[in-house]
C-alpha positions, 0 to 999 in steps of 0.5 A: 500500500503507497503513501495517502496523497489525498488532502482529504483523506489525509484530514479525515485520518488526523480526525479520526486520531483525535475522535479515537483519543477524546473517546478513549479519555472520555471512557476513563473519566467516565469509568474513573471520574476524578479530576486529577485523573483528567489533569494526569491524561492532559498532562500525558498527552502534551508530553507525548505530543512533544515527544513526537515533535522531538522525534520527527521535528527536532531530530530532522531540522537541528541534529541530524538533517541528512536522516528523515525518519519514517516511523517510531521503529526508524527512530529507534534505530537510528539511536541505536546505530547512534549509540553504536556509532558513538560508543563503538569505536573504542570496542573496533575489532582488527582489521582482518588479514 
């Protein structure tokens, strides 16, 4: 399956992210009506979406332009091979002879 290139249906997707988001925290509060509990879902889902822009903004604009990440799993492997990268070359096997 390709890349949704439709404006519309790209608009209808997003909406239905957040219908499925205000569904799923309006299910808990009812469930568990306590407004700490909604304070700590607010809170929950501003750091998430910070987090996102991190991954997908700030890492792509500010440290790193060259990699354009695809997903959370591209994310994942880039800091792993970052990690590897940045802490592997003290560990460098021989060359071979």
């Amino acid at each position: 399956m390709g890349d949704i290139k439709s404006p519309k249906l790209l608009y209808f997707k997003g909406f239905l992210f957040f219908a499925m988001g205000v569904l799923a925290a309006g299910i808990v509060l009812l469930l568990y009506p306590d407004w700490r509990l909604a304070i700590l879902l607010g809170v929950m889902v501003w750091a998430f979406a910070r987090a996102y822009y991190f991954v997908f903004y700030v890492i792509e604009h500010y440290i790193d332009p060259e990699f354009k990440f695809a997903g959370l799993v591209d994310f994942g492997k880039y800091v792993l091979k970052r990690r590897y990268r940045d802490t592997g070359s003290n560990h460098r096997k021989p060359p071979d002879e």
